[in-house]
C-alpha positions, 0 to 999 in steps of 0.5 A: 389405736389398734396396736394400743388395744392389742397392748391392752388385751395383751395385759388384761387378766384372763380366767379360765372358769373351766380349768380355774386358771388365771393369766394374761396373754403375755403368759400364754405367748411366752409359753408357747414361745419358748416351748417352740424353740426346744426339744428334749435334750433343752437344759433345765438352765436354758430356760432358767436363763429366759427370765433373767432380768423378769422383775421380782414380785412377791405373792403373785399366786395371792390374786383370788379369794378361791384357789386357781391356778395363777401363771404369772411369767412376767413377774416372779419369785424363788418359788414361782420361778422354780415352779415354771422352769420345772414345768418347762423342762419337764414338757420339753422332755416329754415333747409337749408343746401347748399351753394346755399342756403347760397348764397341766405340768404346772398344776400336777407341780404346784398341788400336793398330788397334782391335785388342786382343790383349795389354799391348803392343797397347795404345797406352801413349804418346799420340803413338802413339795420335794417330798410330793414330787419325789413321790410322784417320781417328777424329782430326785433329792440328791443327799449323798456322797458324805462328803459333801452331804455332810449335815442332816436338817430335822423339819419343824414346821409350824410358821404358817400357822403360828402367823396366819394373818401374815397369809392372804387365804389364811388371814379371809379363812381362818377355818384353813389354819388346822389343816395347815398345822396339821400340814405342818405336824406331819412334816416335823421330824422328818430329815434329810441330808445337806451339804452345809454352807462351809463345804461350799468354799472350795469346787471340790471334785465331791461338790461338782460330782453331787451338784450339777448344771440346772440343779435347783437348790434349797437354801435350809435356814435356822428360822423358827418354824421354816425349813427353806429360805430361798430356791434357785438354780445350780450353775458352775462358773470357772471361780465355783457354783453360783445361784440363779434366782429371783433376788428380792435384792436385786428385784429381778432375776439373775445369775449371781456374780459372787459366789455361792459361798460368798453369797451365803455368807451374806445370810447369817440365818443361812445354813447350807444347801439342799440339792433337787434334781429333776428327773 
């Protein structure tokens, strides 16, 4: 009977009125957990390959009518994978170990400035986080040598508030879709440099020089109104780079056995890649 209850407690979600933080226990173990067994020189793919096999799960941040900040480390997806591996990396290179601290790296990645306030100061659009976060010097978007970086996405955002009531928050408030579009409007039109999906065919010496080990990337895609289809991780395998991901495919994260290239083909909508490198 006690080991039941303990699972039960271990399940149960927590909210932490004070920080406005929602999670289960299991969160704050795996956390600590892993943030013991590391130090400053941990790799960015370690972490990344503790989830592996985490299942994949879609809209884990859609739990409350008010905006918190929602760990979720037993389920996943591309966004929220990215999320908590750069939040783990980046406190095991500062030395930070608690999951006070974990918290804190978390929210300063999620919310625009770091900032939580409501729905809209979450940065939903991936350009805008990479924009965010290069600013507040936590990242570096890679866009040269050309080659490879070889092609330049335009930005044109208006997804999000053309299909509000495909969105919880948006759907309950509808008086958050002009701050959303007006979100969105000052995105479009800004560019960046990225290497197009048929620079990935070959491991040139360009491509591994430009990509590295625990690099995340950003899938661009020719969908109307978004910029970004899919994150994941760089890993160099001897055949060439492959993608670890939250895979709503395979319902799990894994290390992709195709490669990059190969996966690419798979996603018509798929136009190449960007490339983020934490700092």
């Amino acid at each position: 009977m006690r080991y039941r209850l303990l699972y039960i407690f271990l399940l149960l979600p927590i909210v932490w009125a004070e920080a406005q933080v929602t999670y289960q226990k299991a969160d704050s173990l795996t956390v600590c957990r892993l943030l013991a067994k590391t130090d400053s020189k941990t790799s960015t793919l370690w972490f990344a390959r503790q989830f592996l096999d985490v299942p994949y799960v879609a809209h884990t941040l859609e739990v409350n009518d008010q905006e918190q900040l929602v760990v979720n480390t037993r389920e996943l997806d591309c966004t929220t994978l990215v999320e908590t591996v750069t939040a783990l990396t980046l406190c095991a290179q500062q030395g930070k170990k608690t999951w006070k601290d974990y918290l804190t790296t978390l929210r300063t990645l999620r919310y625009r400035k770091g900032v939580m306030t409501d729905y809209t100061s979450r940065l939903h659009y991936f350009s805008d986080w990479i924009a965010d976060k290069q600013a507040m010097k936590i990242v570096k978007e890679i866009q040269s040598p050309n080659p490879p970086f070889t092609a330049v996405q335009r930005v044109n955002m208006n997804y999000m508030s053309t299909h509000p009531t495909a969105y919880k928050a948006l759907k309950a408030h509808p008086e958050l879709v002009p701050v959303i579009r007006k979100q969105e409007q000052q995105l479009t039109g800004t560019k960046a440099r990225y290497i197009p999906k048929s620079a990935l065919r070959r491991s040139t010496k360009a491509l591994r020089q430009a990509v590295k080990d625990g690099d995340i990337i950003a899938i661009t895609c020719n969908k109307k109104g978004l910029d970004i289809a899919h994150l994941g991780f760089a890993v160099w395998k001897k055949d060439g780079l492959h993608l670890l991901n939250a895979s709503m495919i395979h319902k799990k994260v894994v290390e992709e056995s195709m490669t990059f290239y190969q996966y690419l083909q798979k996603h018509s909508s798929h136009t190449g890649i960007r490339v983020i490198r934490i700092n």
